[in-house]
Every structure is written in structure tokens, then in C-alpha cells.
N, CA, C and O atoms as CSV, one atom per row, in Angstrom:
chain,resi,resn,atom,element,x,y,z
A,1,UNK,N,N,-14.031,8.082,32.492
A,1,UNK,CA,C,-12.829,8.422,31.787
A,1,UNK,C,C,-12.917,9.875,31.362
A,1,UNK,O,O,-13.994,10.464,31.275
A,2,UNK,N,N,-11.748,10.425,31.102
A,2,UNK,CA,C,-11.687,11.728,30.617
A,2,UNK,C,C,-11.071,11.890,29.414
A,2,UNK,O,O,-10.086,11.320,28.945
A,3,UNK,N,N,-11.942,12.939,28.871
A,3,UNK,CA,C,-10.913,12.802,27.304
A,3,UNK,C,C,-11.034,14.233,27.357
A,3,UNK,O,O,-11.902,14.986,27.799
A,4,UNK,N,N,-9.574,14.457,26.604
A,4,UNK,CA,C,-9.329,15.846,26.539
A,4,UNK,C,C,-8.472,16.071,25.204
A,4,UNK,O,O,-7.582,15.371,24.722
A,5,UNK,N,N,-9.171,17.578,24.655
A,5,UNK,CA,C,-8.183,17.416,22.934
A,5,UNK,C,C,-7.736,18.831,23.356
A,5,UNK,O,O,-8.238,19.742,24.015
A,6,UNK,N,N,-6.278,18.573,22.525
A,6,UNK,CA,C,-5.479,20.324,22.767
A,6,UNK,C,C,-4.826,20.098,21.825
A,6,UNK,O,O,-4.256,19.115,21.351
A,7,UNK,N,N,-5.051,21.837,21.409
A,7,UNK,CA,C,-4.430,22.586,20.248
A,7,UNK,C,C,-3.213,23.615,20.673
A,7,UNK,O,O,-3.369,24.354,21.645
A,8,UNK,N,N,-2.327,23.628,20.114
A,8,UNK,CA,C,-1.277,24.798,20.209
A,8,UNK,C,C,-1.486,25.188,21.858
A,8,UNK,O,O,-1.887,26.256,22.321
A,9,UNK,N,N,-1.133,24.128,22.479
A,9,UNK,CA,C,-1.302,24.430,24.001
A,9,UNK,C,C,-2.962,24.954,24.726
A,9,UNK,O,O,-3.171,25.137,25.925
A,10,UNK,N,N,-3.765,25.077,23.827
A,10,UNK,CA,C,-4.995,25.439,24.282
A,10,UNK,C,C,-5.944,24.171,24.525
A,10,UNK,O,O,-6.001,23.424,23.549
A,11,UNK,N,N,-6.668,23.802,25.591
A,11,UNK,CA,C,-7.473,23.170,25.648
A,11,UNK,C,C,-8.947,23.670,24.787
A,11,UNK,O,O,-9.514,24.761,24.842
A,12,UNK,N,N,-9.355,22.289,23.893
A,12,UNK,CA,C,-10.448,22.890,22.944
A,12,UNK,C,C,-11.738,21.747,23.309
A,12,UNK,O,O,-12.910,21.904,22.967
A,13,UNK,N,N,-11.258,20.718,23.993
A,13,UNK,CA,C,-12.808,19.825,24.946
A,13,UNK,C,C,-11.747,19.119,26.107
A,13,UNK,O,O,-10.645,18.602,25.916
A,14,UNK,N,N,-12.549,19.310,27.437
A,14,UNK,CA,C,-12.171,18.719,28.063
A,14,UNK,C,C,-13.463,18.140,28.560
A,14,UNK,O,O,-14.314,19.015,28.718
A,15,UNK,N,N,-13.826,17.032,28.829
A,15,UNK,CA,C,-15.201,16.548,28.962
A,15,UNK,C,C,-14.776,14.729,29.964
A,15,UNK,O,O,-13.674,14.255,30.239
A,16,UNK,N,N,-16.181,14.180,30.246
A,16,UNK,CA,C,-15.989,13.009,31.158
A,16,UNK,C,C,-17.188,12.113,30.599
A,16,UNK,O,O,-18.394,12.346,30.679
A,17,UNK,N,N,-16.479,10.933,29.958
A,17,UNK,CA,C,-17.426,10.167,29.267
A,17,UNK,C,C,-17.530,8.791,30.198
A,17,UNK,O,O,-16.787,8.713,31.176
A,18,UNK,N,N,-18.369,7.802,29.923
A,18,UNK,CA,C,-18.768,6.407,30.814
A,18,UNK,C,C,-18.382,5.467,28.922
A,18,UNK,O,O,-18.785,5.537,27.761
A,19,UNK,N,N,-17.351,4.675,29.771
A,19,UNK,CA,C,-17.253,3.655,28.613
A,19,UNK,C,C,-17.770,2.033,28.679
A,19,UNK,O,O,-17.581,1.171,29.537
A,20,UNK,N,N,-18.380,2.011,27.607
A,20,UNK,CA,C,-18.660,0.577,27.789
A,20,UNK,C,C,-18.673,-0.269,26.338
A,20,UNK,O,O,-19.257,0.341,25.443
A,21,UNK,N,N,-18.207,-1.375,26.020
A,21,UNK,CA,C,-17.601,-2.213,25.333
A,21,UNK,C,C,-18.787,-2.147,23.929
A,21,UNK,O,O,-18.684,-1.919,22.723
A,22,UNK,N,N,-19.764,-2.439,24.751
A,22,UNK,CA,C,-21.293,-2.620,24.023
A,22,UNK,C,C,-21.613,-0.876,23.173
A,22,UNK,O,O,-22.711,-0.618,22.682
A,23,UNK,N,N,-21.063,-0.406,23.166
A,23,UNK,CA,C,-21.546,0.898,22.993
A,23,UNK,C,C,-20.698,2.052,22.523
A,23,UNK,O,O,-20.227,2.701,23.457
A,24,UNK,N,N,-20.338,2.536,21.140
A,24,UNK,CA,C,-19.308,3.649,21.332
A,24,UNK,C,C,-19.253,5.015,21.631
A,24,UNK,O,O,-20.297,5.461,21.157
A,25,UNK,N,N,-18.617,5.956,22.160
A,25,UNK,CA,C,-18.317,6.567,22.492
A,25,UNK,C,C,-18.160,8.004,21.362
A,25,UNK,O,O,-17.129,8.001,20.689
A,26,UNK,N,N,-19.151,9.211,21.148
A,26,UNK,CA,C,-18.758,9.645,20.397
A,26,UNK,C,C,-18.662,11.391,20.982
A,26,UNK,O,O,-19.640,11.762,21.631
A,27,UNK,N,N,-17.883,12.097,20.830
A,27,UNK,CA,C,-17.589,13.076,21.169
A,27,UNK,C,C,-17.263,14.268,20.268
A,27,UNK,O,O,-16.172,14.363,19.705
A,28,UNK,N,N,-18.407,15.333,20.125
A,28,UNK,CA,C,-18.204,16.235,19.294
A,28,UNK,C,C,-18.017,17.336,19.466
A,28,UNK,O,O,-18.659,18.090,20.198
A,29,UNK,N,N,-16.188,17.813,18.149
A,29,UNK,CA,C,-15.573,19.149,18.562
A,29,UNK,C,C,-15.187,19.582,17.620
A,29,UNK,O,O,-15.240,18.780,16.687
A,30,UNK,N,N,-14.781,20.555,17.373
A,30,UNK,CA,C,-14.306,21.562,16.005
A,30,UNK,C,C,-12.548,20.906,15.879
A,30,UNK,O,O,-11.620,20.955,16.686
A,31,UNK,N,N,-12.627,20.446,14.806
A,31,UNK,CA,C,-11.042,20.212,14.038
A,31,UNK,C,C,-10.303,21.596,13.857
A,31,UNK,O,O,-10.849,22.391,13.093
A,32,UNK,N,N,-9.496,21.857,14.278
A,32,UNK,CA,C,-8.653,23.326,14.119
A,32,UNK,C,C,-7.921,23.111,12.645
A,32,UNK,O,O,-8.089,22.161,11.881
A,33,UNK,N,N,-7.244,24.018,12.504
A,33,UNK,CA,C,-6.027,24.214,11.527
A,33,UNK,C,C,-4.939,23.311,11.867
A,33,UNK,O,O,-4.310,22.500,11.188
A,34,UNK,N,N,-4.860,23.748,13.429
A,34,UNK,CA,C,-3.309,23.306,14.098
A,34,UNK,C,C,-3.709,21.773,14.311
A,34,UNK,O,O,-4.773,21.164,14.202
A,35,UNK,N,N,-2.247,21.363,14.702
A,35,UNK,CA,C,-1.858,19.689,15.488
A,35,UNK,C,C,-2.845,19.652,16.029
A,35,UNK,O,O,-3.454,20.704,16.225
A,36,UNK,N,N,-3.484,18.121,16.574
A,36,UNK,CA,C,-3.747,18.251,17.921
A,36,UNK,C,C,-3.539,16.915,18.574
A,36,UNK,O,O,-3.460,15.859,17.945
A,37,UNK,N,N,-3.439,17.059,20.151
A,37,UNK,CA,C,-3.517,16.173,21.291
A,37,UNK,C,C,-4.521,15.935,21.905
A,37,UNK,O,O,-5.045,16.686,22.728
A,38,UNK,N,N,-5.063,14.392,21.425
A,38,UNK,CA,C,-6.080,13.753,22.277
A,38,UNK,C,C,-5.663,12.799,23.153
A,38,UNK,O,O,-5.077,11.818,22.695
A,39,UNK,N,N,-5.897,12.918,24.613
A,39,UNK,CA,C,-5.287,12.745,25.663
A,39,UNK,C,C,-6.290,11.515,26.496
A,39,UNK,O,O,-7.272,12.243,26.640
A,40,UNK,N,N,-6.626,10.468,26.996
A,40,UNK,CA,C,-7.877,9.899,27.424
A,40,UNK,C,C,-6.703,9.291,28.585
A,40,UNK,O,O,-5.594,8.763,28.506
A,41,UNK,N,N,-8.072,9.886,30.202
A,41,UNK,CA,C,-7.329,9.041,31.516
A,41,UNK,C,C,-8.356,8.391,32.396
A,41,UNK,O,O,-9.580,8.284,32.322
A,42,UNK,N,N,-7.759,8.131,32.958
A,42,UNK,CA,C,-8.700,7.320,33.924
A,42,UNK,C,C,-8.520,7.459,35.229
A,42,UNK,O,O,-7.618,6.641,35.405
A,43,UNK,N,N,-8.771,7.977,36.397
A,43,UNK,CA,C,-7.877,7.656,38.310
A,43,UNK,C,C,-6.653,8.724,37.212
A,43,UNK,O,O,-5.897,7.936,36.643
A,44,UNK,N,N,-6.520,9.320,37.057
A,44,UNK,CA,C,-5.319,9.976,36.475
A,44,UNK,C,C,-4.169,9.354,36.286
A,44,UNK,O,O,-3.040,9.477,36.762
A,45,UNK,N,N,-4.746,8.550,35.373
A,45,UNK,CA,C,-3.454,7.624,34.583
A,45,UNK,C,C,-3.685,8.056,33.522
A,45,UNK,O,O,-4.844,8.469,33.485
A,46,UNK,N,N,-2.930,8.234,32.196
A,46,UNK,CA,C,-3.063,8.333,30.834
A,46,UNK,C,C,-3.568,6.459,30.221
A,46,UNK,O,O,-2.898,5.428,30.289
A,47,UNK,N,N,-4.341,6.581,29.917
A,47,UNK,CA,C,-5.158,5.145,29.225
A,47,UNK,C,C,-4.255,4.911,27.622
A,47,UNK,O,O,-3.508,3.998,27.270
A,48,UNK,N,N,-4.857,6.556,26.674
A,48,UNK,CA,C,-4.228,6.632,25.276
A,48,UNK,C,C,-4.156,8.207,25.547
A,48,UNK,O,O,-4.595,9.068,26.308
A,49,UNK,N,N,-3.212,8.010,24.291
A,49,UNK,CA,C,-2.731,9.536,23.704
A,49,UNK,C,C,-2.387,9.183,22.337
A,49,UNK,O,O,-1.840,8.119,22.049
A,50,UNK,N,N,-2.756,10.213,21.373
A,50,UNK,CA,C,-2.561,10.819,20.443
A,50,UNK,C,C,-1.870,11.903,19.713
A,50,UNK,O,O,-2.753,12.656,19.303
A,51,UNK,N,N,-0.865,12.277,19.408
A,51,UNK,CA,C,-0.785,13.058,18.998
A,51,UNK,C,C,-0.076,13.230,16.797
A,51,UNK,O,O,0.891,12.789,16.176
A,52,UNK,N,N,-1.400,14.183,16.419
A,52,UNK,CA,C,-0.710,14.415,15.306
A,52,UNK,C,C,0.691,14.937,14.490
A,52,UNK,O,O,1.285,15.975,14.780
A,53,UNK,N,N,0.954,14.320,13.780
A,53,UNK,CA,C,2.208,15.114,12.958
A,53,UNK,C,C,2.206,15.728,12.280
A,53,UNK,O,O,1.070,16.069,11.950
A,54,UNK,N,N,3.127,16.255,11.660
A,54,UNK,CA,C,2.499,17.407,10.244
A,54,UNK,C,C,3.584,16.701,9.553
A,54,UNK,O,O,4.757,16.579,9.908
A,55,UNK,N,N,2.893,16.183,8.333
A,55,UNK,CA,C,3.342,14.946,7.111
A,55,UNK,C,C,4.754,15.398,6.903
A,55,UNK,O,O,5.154,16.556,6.789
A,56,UNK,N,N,5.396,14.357,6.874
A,56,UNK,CA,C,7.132,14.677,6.780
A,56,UNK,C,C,7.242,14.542,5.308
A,56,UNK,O,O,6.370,13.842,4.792
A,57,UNK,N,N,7.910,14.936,4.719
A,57,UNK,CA,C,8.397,14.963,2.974
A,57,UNK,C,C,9.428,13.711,3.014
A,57,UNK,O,O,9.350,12.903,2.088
A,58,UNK,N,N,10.655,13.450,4.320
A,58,UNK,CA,C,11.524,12.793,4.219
A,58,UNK,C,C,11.211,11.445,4.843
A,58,UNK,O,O,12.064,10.557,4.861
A,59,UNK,N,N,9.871,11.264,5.406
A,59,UNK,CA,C,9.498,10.113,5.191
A,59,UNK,C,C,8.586,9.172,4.247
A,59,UNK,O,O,8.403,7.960,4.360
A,60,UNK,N,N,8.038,10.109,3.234
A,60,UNK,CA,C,7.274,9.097,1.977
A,60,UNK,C,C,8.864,8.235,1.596
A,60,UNK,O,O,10.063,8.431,1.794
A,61,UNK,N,N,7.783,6.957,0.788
A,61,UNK,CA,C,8.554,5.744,0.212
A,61,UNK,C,C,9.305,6.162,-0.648
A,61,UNK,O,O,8.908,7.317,-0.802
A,62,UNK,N,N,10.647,5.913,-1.741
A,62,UNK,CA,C,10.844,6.545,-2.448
A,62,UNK,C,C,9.956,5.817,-3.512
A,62,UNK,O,O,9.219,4.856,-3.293
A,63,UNK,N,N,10.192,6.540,-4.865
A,63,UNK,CA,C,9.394,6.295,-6.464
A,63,UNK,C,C,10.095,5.041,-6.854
A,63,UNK,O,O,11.280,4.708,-6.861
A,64,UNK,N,N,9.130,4.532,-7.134
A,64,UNK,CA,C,9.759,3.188,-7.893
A,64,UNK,C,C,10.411,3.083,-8.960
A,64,UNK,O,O,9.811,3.599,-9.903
A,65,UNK,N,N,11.291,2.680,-9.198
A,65,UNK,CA,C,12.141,3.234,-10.289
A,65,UNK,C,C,11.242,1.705,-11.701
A,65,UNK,O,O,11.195,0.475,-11.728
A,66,UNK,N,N,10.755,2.798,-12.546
A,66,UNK,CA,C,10.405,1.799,-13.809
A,66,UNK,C,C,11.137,0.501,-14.294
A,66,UNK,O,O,12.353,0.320,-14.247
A,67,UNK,N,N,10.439,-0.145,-14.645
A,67,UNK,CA,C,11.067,-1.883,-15.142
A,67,UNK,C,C,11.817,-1.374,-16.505
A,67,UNK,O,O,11.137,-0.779,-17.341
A,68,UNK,N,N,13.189,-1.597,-16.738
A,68,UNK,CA,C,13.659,-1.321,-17.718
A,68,UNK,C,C,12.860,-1.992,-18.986
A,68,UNK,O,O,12.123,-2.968,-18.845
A,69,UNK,N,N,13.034,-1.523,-19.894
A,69,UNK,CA,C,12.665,-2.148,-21.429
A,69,UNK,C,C,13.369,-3.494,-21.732
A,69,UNK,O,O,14.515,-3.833,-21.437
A,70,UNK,N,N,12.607,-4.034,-22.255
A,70,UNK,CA,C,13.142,-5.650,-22.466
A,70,UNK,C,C,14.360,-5.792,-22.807
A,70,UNK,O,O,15.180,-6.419,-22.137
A,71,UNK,N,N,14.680,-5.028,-24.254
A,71,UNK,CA,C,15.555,-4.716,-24.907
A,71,UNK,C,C,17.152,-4.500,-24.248
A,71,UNK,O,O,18.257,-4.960,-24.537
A,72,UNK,N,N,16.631,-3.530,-23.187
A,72,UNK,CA,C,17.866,-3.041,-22.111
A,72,UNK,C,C,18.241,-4.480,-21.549
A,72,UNK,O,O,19.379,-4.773,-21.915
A,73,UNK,N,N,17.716,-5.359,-20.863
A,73,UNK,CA,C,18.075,-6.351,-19.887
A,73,UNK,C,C,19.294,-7.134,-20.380
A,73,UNK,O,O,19.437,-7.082,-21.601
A,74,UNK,N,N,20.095,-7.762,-19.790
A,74,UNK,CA,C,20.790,-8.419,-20.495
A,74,UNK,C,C,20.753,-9.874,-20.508
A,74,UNK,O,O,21.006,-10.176,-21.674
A,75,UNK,N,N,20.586,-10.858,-19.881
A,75,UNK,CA,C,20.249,-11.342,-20.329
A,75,UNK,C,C,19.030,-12.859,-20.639
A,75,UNK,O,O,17.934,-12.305,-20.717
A,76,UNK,N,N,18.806,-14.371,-20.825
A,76,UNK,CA,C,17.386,-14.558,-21.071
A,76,UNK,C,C,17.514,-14.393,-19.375
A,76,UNK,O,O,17.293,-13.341,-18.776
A,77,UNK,N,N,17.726,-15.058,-19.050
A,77,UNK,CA,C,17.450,-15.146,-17.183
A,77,UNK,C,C,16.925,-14.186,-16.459
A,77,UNK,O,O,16.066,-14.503,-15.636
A,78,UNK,N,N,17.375,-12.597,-16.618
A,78,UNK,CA,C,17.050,-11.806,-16.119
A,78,UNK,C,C,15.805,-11.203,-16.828
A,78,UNK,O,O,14.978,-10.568,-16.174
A,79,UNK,N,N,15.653,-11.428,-18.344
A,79,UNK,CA,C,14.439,-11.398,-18.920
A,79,UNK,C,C,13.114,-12.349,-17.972
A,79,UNK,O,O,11.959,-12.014,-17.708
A,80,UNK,N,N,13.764,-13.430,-17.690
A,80,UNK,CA,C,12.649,-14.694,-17.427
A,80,UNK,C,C,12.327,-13.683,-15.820
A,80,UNK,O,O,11.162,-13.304,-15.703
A,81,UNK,N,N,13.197,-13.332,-14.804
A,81,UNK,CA,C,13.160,-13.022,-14.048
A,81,UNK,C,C,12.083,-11.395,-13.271
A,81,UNK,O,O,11.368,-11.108,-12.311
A,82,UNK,N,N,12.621,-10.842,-14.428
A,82,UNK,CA,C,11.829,-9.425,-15.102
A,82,UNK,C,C,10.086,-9.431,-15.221
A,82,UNK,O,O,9.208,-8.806,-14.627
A,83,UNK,N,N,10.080,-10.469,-16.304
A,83,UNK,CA,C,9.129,-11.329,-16.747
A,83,UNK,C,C,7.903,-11.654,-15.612
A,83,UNK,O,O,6.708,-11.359,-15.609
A,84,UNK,N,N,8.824,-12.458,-14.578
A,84,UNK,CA,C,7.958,-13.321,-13.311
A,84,UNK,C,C,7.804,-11.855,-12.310
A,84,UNK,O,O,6.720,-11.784,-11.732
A,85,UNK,N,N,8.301,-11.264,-12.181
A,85,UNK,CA,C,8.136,-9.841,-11.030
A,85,UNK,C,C,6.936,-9.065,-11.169
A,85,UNK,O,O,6.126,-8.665,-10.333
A,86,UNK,N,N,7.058,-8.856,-13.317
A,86,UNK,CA,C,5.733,-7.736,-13.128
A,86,UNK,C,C,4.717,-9.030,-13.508
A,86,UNK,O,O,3.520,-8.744,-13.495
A,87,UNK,N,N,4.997,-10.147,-13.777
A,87,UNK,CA,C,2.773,-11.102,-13.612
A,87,UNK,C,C,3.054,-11.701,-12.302
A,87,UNK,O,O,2.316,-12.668,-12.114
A,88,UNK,N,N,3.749,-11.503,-11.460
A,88,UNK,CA,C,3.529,-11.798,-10.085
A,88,UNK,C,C,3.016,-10.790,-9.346
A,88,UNK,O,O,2.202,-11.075,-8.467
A,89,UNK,N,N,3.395,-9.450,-9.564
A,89,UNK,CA,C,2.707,-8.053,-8.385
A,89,UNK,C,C,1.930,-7.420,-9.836
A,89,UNK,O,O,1.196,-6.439,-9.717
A,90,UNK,N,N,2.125,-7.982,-11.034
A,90,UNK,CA,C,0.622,-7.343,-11.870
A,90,UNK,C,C,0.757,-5.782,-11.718
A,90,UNK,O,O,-0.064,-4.966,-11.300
A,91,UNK,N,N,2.259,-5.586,-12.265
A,91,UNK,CA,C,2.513,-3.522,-12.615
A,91,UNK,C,C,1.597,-3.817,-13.738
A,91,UNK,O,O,1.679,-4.712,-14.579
A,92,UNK,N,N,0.604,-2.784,-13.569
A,92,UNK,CA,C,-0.006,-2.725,-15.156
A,92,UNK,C,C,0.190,-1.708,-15.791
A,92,UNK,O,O,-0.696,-1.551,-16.630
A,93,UNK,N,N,0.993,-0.873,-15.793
A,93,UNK,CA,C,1.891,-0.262,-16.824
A,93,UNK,C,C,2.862,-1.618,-17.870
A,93,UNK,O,O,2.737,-1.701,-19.092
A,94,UNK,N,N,3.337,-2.100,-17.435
A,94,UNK,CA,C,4.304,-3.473,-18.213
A,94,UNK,C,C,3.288,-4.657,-18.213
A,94,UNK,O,O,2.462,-4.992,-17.364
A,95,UNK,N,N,3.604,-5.184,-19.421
A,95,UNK,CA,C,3.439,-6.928,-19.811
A,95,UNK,C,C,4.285,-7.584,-19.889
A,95,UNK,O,O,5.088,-7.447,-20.812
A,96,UNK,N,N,4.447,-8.731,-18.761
A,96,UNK,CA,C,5.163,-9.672,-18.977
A,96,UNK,C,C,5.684,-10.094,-20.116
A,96,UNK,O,O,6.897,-10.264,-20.244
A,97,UNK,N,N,4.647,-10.350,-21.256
A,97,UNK,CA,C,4.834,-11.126,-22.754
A,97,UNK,C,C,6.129,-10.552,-22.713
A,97,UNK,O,O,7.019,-11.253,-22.232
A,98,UNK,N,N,6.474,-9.175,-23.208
A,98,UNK,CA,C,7.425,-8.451,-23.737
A,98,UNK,C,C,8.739,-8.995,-23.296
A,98,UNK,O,O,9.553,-9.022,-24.219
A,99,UNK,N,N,9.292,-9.543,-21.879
A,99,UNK,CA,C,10.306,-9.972,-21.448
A,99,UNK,C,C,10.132,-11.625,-21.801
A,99,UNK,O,O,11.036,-12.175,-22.430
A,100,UNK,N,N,9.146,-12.260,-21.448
A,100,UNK,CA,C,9.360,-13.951,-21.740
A,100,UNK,C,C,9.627,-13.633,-23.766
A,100,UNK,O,O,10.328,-14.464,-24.344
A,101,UNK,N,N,9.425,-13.235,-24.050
A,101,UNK,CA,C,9.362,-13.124,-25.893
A,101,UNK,C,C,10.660,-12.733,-26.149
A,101,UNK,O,O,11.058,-13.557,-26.972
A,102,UNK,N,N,11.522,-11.977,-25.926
A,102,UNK,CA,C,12.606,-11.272,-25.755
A,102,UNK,C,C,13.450,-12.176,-25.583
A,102,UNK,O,O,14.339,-12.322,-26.422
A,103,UNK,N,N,13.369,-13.105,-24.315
A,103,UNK,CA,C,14.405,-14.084,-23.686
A,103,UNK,C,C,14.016,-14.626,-25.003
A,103,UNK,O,O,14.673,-14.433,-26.026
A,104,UNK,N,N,12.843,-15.362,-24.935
A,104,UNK,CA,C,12.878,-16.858,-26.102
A,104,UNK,C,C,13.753,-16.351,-27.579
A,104,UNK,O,O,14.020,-17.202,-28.427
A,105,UNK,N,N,14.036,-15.325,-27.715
A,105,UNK,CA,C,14.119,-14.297,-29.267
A,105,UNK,C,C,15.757,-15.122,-28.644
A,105,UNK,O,O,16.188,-16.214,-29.015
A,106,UNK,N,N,16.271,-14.356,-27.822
A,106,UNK,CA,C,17.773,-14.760,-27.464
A,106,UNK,C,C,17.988,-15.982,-27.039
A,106,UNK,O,O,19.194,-16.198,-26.922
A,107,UNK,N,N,17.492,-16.642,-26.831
A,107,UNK,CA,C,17.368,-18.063,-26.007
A,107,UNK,C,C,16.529,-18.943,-26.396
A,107,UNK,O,O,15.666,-19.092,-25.530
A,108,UNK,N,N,16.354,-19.666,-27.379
A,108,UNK,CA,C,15.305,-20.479,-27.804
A,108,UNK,C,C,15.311,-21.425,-26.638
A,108,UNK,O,O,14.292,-21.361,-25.950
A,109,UNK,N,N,16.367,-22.423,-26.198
A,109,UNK,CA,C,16.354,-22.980,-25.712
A,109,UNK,C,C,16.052,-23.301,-24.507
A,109,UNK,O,O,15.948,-24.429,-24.024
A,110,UNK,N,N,15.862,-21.941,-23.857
A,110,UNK,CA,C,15.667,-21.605,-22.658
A,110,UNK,C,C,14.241,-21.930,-22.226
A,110,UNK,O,O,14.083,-22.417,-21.107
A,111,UNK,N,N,13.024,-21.670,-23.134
A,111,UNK,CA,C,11.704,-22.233,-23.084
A,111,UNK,C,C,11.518,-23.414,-22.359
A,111,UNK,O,O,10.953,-23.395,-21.265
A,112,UNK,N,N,11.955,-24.471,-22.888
A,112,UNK,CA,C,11.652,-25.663,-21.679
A,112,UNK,C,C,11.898,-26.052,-20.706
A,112,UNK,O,O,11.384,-27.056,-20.214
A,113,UNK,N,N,12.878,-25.246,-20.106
A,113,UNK,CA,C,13.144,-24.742,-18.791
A,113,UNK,C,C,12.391,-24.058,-17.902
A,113,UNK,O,O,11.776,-24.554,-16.958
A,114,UNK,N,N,12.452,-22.680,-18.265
A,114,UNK,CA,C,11.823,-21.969,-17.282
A,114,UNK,C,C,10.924,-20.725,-17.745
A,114,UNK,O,O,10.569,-19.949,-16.859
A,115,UNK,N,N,10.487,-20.448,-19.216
A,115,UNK,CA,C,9.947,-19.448,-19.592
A,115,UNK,C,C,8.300,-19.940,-19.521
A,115,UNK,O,O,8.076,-20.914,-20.240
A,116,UNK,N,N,7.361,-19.521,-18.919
A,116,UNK,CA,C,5.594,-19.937,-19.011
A,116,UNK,C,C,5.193,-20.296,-20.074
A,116,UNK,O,O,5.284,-19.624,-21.102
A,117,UNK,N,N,4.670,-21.455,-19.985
A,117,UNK,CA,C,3.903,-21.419,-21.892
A,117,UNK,C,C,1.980,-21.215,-21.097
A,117,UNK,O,O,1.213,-21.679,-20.253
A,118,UNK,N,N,2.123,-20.143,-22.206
A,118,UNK,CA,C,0.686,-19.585,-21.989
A,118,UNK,C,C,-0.338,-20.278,-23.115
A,118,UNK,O,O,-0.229,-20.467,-24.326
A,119,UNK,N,N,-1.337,-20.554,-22.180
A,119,UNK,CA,C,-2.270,-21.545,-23.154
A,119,UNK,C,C,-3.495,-20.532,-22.255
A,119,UNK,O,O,-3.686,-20.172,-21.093
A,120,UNK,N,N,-4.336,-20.309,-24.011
A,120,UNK,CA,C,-5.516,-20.198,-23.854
A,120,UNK,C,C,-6.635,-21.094,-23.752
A,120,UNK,O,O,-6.546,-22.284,-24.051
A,121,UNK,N,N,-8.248,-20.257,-23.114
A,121,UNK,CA,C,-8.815,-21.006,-23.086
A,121,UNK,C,C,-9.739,-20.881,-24.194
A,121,UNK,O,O,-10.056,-19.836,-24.762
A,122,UNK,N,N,-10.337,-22.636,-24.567
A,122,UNK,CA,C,-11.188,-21.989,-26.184
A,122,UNK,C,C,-12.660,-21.245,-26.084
A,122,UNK,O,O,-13.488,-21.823,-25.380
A,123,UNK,N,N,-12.979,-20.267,-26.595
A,123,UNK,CA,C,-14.149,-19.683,-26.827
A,123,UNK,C,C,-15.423,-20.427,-26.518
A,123,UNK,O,O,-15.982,-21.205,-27.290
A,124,UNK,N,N,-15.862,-20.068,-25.173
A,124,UNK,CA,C,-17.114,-21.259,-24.744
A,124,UNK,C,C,-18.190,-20.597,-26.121
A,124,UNK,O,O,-18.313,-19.570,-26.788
A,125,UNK,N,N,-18.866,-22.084,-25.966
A,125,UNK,CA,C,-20.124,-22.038,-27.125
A,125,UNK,C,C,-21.053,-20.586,-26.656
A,125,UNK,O,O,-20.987,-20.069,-25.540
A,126,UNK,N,N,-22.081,-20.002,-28.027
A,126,UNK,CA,C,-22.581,-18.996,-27.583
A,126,UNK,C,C,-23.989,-19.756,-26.985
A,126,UNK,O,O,-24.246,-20.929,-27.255
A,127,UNK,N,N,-24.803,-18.951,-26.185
A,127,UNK,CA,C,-25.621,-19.687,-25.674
A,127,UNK,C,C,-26.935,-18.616,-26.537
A,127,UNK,O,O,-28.069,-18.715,-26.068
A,128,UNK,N,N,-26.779,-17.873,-27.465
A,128,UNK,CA,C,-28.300,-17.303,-28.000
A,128,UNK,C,C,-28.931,-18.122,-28.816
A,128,UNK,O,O,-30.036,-17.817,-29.266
């Protein structure tokens, strides 16, 4: 096989390696500044290719927009809902408590429905 890396149109290794499954393959060359294209053929077929990008700005994720304040939500449901999002993906910036407490404040009734009742566990014996 042949592997070949290019920079800004310049070839910077062009070399001929033996591949085998059992064994990897390691090939050493100077990383440039610029892009580059690593090219690997075989009988002059292209096998793989590579080529780098230069990091797009307009493709990062956007920012997550913060969990409103309990206070803001309107109402228990969307509290209870609020509630289950951040102790399900565990944002640890926010505590759940703050939204299930909130609903129950507006909604007593709502508790035996669908708000968690959190039970601790008791203080195991000390063993000294």
C-alpha cells in the first residue's frame, strides 16, 4: 500500500508500507501549520482519504440556554417537568429540589401524583 500526506499542494511523505491485521502500521512525519491530505492506495485505487478542515465557527452546537428559575415557570406540571429533565441528565449547575418544592408550594395536591418523594437512607452504624 501507499500512503501519501500533502500539504498546500506539496507532497510532505510519500512512502510504501506492507499491511497486516496482526500488526500496526506506523509512519513518521512532521505535522505542518497547514491542512493536510492523507491519501492511502493500493493497484492505484484510493483504499482511504483524509482530509482536514479548519474548525468552522458556524458549525459548533449552539449554548444551551439555562433552566429558568423555579419561580419563572408557570406552572406545577411544568415545575414537575423542569424538575425530571435536570435529575434525569444531572445539569449540576440546578437542583431538582428547587422545582419539585415550588410545584408542591403551588400545588399541594399534586404530590401524590406525580412529584418524587425522596426518602433517605439511615446513617449505617459506625464500625470504630
Amino acid at each position: 500500500m501507499h500512503v501519501e500526506v500533502r500539504a498546500d499542494g506539496k507532497v510532505l511523505l510519500a512512502t510504501t508500507v506492507a499491511l497486516n491485521a496482526a500488526e500496526p502500521v506506523s509512519v513518521a512525519w512532521q505535522k505542518p501549520d497547514a491542512l493536510v491530505t492523507i491519501t492511502i492506495t493500493a493497484n492505484g485505487k484510493t483504499i482511504a482519504s483524509y482530509t482536514e478542515e479548519k474548525p468552522d465557527q458556524l458549525k459548533k452546537p449552539p449554548v444551551k440556554d439555562p433552566m429558568p428559575l423555579a419561580a419563572e415557570v408557570q406552572s406545577a406540571d411544568e415545575l414537575y417537568m423542569a424538575g425530571l429533565h435536570v435529575e434525569q441528565y444531572r445539569d449540576p449547575a440546578v437542583m431538582p429540589d428547587a422545582y419539585f418544592l415550588e410545584g408542591l408550594k403551588r400545588d399541594p395536591r399534586h404530590a401524590g401524583r406525580s412529584f418524587p418523594r425522596r426518602r433517605t437512607m439511615p446513617d449505617a452504624p459506625s464500625s470504630a
